[in-house]
TIMI-2910 file (N, C-alpha, C, CB; in pm, 1 decimal, decimal comma, always signed):
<rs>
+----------+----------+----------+----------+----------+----------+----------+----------+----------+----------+----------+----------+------+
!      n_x !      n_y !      n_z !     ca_x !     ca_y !     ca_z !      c_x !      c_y !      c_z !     cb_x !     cb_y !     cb_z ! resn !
+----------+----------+----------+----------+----------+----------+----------+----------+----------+----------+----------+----------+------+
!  -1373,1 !   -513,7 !  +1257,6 !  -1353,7 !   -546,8 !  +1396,3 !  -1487,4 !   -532,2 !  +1464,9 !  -1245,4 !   -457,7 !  +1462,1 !  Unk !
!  -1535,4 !   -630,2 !  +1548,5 !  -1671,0 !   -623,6 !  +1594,7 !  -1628,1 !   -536,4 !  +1722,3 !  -1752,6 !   -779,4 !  +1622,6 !  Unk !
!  -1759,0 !   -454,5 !  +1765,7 !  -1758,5 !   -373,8 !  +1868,7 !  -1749,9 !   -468,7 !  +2024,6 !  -1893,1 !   -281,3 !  +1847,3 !  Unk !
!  -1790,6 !   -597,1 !  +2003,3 !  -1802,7 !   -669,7 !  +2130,4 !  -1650,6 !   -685,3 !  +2207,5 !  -1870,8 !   -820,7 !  +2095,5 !  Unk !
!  -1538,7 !   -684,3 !  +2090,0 !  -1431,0 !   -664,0 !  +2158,7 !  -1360,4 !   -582,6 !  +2167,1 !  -1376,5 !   -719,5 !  +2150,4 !  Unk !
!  -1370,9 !   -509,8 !  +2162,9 !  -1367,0 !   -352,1 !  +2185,0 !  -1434,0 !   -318,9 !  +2315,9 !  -1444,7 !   -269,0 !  +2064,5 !  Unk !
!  -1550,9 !   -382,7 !  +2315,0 !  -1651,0 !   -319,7 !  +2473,0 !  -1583,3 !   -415,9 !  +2591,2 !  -1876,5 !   -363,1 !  +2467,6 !  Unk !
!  -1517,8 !   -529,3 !  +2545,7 !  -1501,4 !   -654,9 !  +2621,1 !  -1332,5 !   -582,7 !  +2724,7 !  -1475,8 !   -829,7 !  +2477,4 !  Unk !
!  -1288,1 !   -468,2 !  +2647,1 !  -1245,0 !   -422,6 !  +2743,8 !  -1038,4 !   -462,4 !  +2690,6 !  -1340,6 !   -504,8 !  +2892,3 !  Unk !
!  -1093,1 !   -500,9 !  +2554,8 !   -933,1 !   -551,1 !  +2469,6 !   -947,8 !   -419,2 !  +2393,0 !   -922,1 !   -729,7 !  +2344,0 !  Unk !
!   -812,2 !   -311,6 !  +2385,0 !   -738,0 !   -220,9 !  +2324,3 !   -746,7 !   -233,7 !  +2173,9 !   -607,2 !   -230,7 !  +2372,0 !  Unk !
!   -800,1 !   -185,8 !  +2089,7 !   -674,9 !   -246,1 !  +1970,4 !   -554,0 !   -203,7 !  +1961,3 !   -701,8 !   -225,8 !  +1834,1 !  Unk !
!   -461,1 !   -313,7 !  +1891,5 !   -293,2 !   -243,3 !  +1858,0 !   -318,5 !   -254,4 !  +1774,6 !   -147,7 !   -283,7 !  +1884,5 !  Unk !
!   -214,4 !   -132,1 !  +1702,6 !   -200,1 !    -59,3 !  +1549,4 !    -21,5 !    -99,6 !  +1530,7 !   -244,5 !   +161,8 !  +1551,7 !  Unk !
!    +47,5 !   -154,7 !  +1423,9 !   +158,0 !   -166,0 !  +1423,5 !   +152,7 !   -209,9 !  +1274,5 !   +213,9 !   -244,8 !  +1532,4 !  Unk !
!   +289,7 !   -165,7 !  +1242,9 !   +301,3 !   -174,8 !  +1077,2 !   +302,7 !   -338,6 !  +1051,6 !   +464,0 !    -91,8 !  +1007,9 !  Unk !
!   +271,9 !   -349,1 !   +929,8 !   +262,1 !   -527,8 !   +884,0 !   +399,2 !   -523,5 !   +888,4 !   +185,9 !   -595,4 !   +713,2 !  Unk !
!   +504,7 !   -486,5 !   +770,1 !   +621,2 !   -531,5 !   +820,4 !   +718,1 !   -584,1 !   +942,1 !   +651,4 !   -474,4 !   +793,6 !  Unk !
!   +627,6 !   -537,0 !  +1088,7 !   +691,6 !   -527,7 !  +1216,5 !   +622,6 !   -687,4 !  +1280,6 !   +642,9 !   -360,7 !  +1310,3 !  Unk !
!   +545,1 !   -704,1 !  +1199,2 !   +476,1 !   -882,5 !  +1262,8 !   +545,9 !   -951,0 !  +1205,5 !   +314,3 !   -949,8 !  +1229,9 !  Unk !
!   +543,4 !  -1061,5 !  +1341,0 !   +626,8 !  -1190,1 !  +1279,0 !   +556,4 !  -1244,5 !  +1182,4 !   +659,4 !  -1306,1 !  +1375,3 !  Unk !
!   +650,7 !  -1309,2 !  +1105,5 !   +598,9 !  -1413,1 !   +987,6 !   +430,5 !  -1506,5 !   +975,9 !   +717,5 !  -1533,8 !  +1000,8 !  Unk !
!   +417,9 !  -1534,4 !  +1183,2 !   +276,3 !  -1586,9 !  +1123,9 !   +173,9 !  -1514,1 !  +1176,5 !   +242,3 !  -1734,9 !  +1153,1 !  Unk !
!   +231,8 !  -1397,6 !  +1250,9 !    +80,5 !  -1273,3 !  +1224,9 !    +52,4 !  -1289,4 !  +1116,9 !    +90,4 !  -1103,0 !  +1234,0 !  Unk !
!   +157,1 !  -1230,7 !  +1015,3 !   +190,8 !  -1167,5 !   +906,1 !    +59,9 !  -1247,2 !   +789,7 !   +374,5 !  -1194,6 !   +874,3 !  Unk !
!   +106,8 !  -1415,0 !   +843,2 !     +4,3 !  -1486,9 !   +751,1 !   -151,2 !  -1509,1 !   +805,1 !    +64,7 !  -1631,6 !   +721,4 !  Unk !
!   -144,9 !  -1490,9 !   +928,4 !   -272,4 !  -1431,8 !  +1004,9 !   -338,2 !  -1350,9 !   +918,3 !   -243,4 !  -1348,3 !  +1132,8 !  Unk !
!   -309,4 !  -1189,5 !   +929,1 !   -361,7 !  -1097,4 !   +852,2 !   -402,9 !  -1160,9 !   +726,1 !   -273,0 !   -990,7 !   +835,3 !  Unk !
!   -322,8 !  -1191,8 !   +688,4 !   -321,0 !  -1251,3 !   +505,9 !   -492,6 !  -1319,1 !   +504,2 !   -155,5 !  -1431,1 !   +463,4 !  Unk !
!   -472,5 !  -1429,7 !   +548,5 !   -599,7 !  -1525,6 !   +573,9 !   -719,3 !  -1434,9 !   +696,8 !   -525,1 !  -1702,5 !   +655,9 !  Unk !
!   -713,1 !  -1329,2 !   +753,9 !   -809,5 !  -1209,5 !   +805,4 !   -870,1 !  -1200,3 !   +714,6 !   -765,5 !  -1077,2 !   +846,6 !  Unk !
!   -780,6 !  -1076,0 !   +582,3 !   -816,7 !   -998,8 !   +505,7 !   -898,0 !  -1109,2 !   +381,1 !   -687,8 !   -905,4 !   +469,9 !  Unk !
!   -853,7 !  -1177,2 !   +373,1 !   -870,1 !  -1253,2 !   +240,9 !  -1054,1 !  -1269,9 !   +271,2 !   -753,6 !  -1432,0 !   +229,3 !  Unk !
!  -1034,6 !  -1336,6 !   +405,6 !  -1202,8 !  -1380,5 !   +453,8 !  -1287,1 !  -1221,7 !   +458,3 !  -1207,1 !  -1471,9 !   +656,0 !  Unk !
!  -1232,7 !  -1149,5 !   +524,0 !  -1334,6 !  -1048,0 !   +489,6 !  -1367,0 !   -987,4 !   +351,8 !  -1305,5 !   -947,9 !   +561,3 !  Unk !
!  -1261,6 !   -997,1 !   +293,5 !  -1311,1 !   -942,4 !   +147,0 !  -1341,0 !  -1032,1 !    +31,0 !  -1209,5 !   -855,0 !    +91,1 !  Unk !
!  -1305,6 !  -1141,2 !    +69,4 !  -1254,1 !  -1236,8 !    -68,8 !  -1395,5 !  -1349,2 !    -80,3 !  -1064,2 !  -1347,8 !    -28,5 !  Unk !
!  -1500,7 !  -1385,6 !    +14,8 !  -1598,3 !  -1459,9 !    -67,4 !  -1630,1 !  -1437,3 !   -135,5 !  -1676,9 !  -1490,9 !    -50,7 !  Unk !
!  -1682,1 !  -1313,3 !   -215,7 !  -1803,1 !  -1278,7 !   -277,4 !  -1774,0 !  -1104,9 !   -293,9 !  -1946,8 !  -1330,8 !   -175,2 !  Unk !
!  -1677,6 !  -1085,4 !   -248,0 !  -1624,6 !   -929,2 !   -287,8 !  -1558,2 !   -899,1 !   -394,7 !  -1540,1 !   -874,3 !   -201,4 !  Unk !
!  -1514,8 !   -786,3 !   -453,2 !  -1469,5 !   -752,6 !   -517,4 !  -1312,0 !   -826,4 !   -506,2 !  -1503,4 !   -631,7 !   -509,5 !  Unk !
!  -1250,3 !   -822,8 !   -408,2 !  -1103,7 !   -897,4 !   -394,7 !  -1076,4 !  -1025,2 !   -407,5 !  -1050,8 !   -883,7 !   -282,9 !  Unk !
!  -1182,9 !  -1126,0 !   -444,1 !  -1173,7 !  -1246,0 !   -472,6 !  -1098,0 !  -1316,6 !   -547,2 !  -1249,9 !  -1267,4 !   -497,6 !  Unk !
!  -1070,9 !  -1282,3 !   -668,8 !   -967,8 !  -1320,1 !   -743,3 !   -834,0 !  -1289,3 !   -714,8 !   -988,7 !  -1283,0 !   -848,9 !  Unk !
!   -784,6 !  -1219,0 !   -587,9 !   -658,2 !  -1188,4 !   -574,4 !   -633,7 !  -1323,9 !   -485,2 !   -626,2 !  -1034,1 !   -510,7 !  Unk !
!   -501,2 !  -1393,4 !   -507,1 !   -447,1 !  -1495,6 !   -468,5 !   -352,4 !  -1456,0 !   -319,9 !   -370,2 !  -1549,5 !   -595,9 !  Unk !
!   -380,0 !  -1554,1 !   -240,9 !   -303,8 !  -1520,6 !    -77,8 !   -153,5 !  -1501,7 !   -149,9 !   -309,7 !  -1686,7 !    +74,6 !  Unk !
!   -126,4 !  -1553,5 !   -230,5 !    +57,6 !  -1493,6 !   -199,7 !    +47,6 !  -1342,3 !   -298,5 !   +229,1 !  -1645,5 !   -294,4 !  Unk !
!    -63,2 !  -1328,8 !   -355,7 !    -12,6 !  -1149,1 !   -429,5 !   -114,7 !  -1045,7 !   -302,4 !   -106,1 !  -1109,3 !   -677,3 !  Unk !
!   -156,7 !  -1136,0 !   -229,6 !   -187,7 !  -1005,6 !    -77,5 !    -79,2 !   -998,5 !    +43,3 !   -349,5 !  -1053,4 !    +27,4 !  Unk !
!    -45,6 !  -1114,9 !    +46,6 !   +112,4 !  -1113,3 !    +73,1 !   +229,2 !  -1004,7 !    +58,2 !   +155,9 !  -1202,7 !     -2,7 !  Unk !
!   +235,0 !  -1051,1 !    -67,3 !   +335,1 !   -963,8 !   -153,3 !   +328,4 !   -835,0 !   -197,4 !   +353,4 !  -1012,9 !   -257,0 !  Unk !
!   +170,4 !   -736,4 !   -133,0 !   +138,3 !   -610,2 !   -167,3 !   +134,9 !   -572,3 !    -14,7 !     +2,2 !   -588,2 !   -264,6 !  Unk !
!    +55,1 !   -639,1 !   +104,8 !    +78,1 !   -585,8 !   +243,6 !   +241,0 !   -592,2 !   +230,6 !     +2,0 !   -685,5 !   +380,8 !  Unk !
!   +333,7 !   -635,8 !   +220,8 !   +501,8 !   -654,6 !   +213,8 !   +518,8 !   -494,9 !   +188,9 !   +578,8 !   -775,3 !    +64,9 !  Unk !
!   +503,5 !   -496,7 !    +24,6 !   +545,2 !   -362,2 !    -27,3 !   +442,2 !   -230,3 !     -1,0 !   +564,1 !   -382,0 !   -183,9 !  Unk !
!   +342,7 !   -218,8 !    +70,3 !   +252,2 !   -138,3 !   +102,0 !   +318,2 !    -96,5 !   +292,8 !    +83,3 !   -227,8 !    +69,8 !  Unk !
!   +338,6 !   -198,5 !   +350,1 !   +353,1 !   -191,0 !   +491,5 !   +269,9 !   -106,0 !   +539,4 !   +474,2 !   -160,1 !   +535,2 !  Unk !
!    +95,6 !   -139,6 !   +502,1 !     -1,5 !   -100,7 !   +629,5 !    -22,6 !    -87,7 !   +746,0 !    -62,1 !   -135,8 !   +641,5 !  Unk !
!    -63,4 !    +12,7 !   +797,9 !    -94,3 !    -30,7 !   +962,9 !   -192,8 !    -86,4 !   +958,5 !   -113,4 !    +70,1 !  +1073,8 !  Unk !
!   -188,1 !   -194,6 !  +1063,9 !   -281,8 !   -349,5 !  +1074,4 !   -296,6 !   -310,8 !  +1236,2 !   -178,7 !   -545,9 !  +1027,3 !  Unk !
!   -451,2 !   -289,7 !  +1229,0 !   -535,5 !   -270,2 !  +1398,6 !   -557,5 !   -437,9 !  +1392,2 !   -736,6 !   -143,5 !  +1413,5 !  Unk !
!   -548,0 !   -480,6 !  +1552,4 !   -563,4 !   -621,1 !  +1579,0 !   -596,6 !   -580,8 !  +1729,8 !   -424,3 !   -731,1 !  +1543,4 !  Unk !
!   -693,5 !   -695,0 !  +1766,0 !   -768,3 !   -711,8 !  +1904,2 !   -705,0 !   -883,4 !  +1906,5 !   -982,9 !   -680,5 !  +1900,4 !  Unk !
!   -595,6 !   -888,7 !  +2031,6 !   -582,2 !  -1003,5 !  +2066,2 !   -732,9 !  -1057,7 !  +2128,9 !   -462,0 !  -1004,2 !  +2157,1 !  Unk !
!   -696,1 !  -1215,6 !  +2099,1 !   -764,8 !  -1276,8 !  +2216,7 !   -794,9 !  -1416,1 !  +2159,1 !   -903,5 !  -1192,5 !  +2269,7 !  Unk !
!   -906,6 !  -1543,4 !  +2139,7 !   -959,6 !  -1635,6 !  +2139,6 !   -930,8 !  -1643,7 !  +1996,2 !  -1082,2 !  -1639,3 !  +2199,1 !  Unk !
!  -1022,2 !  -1558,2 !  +1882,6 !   -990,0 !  -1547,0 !  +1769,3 !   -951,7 !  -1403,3 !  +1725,7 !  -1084,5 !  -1601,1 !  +1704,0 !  Unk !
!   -836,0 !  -1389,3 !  +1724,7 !   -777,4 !  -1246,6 !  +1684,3 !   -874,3 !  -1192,0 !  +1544,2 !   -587,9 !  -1265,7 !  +1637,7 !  Unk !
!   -876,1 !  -1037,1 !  +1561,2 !   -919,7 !   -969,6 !  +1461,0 !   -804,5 !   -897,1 !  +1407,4 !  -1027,9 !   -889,6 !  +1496,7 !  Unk !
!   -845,1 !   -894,6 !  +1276,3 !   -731,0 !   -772,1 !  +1158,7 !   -811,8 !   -708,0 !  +1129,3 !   -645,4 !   -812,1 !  +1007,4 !  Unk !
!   -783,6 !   -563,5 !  +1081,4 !   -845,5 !   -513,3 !   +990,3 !   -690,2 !   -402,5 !   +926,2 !  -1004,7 !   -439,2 !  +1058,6 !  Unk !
!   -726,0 !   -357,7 !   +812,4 !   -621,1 !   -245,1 !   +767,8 !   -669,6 !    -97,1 !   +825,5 !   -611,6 !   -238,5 !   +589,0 !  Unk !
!   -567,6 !    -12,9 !   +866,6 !   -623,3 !    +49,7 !   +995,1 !   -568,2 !   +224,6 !   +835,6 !   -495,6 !     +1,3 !  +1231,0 !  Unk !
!   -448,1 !   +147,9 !   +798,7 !   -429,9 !   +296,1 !   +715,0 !   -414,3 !   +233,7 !   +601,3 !   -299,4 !   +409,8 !   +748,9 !  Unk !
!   -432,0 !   +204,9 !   +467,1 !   -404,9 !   +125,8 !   +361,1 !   -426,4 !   +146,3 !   +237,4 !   -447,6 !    +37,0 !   +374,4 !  Unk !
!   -436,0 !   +276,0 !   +233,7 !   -495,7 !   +336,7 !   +122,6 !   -400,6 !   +298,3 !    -28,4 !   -502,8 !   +506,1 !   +161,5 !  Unk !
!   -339,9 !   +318,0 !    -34,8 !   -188,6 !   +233,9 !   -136,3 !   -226,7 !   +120,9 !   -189,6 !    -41,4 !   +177,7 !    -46,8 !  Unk !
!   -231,5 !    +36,8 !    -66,7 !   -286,0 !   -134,7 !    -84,8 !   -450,2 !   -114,4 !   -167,9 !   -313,2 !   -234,0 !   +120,5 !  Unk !
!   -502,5 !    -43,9 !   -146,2 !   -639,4 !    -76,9 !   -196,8 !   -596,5 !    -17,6 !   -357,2 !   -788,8 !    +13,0 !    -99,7 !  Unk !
!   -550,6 !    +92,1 !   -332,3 !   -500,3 !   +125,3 !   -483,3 !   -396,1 !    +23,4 !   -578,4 !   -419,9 !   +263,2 !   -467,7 !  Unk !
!   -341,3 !    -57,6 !   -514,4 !   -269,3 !   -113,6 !   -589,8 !   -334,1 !   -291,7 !   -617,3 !   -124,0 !    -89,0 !   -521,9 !  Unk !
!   -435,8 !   -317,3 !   -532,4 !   -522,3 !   -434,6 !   -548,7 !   -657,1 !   -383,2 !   -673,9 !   -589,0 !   -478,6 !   -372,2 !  Unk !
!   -712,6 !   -299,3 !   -633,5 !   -768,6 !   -225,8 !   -781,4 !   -706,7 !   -210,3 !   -927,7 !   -784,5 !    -91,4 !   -754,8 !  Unk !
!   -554,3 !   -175,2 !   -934,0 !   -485,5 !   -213,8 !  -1042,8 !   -440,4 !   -346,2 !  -1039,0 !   -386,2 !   -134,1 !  -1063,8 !  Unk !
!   -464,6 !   -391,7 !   -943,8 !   -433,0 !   -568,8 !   -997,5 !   -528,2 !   -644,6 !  -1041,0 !   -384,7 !   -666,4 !   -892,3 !  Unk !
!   -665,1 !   -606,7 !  -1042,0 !   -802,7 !   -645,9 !  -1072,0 !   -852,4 !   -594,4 !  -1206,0 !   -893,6 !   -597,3 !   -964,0 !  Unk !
!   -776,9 !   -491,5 !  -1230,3 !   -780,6 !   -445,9 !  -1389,4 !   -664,2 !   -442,9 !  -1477,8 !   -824,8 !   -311,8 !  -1401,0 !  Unk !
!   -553,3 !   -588,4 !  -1453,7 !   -527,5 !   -594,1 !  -1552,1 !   -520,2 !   -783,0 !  -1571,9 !   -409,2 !   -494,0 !  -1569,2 !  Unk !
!   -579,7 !   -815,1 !  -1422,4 !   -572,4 !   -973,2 !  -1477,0 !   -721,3 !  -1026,1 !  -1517,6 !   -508,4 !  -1083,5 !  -1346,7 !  Unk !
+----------+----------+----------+----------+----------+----------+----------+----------+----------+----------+----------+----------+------+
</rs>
């Protein structure tokens, strides 16, 4: 989350992924994917198995409405553990 919106005077909200509608939900999905997935370690994980682990993980997801919304995973420690075992066994 960049500090400019944060200073710009927008809150972040913290709320579990399970509790967003369907196209937050795929919001986040396509967030997370871009921050980690060019050239990171999470690249090879496919949008429907980050899907299907924020689902069964139900992270809290910090978001700054506005022009272009920000995600980030705010508590997710599970999810990172369970995307690390998905990277060592495919």
């Amino acid at each position: 989350m960049s500090t400019s919106s944060v200073l710009a005077g927008q809150r972040p909200a913290t709320k579990r992924f399970l509790t967003l509608s369907p196209a937050a939900q795929q919001a986040v999905v396509q967030a997370l994917r871009e921050q980690f997935s060019p050239q990171g370690m999470f690249s090879p994980v496919p949008a429907a198995e980050w899907l299907r682990l924020l689902r069964l993980t139900d992270p809290l997801i910090q978001s700054v409405q506005g022009p272009c919304p920000e995600y980030r995973v705010a508590e997710g420690r599970l999810l990172w553990e369970l995307l690390g075992h998905y990277l060592d066994v495919t």
